[in-house]
N, C-alpha and C positions, 0 to 999 in steps of 0.2 A: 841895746835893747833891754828895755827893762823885765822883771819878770812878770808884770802882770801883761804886756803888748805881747810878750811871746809863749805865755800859755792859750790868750786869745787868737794867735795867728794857729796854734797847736788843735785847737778847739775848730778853728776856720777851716784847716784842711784836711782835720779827720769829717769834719760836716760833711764836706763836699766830696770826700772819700766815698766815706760809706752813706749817705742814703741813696746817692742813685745803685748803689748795688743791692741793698734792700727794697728798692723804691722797685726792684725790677721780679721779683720774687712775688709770684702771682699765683702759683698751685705747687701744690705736693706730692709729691709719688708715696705709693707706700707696697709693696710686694708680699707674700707668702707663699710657700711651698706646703700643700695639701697632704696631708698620710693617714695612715691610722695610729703611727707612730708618737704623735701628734697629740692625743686623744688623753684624757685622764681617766677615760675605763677601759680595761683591757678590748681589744679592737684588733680582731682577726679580718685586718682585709690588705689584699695589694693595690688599691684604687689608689690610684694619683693624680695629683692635679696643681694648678697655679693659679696664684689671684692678681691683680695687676688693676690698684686703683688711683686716682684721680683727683685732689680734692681743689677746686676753686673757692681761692683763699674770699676774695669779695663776696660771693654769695655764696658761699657753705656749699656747694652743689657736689655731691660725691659721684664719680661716674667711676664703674667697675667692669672686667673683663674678666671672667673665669672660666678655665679649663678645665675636664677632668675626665679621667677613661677610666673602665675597670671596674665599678660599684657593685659588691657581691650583691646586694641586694636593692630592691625597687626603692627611688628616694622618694623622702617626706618634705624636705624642708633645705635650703638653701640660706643658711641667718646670718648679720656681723654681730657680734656680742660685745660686750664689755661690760663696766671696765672688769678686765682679770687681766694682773700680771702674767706670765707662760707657766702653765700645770697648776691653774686655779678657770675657774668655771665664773661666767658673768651671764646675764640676760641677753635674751638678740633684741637687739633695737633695729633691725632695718631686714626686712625679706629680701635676698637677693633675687629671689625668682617670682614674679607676685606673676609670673603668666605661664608657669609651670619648669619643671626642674631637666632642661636639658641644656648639654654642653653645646657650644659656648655659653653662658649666662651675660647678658650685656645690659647695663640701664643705669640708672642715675638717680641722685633722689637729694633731696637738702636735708642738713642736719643742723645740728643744733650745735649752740658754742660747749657745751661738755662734751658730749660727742666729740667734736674737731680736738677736746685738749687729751680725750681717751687716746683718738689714733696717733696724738703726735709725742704721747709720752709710752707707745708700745701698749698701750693696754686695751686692744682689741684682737680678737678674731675672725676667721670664717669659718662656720660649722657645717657641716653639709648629714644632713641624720637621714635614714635610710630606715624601711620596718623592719629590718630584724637588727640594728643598734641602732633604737630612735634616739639615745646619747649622743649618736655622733659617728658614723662611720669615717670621713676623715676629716682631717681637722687643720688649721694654719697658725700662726703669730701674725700680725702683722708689723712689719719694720719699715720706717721711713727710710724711702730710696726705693728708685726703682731694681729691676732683676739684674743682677748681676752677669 
């Protein structure tokens, strides 16, 4: 066999390898863990919670599950932000709560292709702000993969 026939058989059966296992890769998990801990201004609260989303790679469509007990104060705002690397501040680009801010928070929304490349290069969060830290009483990263 010469080497051009057996870089092309080489070629033929990495083909056939991997794209049906890419070809099968159809949504994304991405997880965070809620605190005040979290937070990049000082954030005196024990509330805790979990995020656990969703993203359907064909139509951008992000579906979200959030939990969270505890919030010393009355909440404002449920937001995903980006982009911000971890311990830098980004804008919210998506309400998680547009029918008001109680636990569980569930729903689904399309995003956009910078969006999709924020979440999948970690540079988003979940903010959850309350009146007395409208900054932010707890706060997440979000990492590709679901919870551990």
């Amino acid at each position: 066999m010469n080497r051009r026939t057996a870089l092309a058989a080489l070629l033929s059966i990495t083909f056939a390898i991997g794209v049906p296992a890419y070809a099968q890769i159809t949504s994304r998990e991405f997880h965070a863990d809620l605190s005040a801990w979290n937070q990049t201004r000082l954030t005196e609260s024990t509330a805790l919670g979990s995020v656990d989303l969703q993203l359907e790679l064909s139509t951008l469509t992000l579906s979200w599950d959030i939990q969270f007990s505890g919030l010393v104060s009355s909440p404002l705002a449920a937001s995903l932000h980006g982009p911000a690397q971890p311990g830098a501040n980004g804008l919210p680009f998506i309400d998680l709560a547009p029918n008001g801010i109680v636990s569980p928070l569930k729903g689904s929304a399309v995003i956009t292709e910078a969006q999709t490349q924020y979440l999948l290069a970690g540079w988003t969060y979940v903010n959850i702000t309350t009146k007395l830290w409208p900054f932010g009483e707890i706060r997440g990263q979000l990492d590709v993969g679901s919870r551990n």
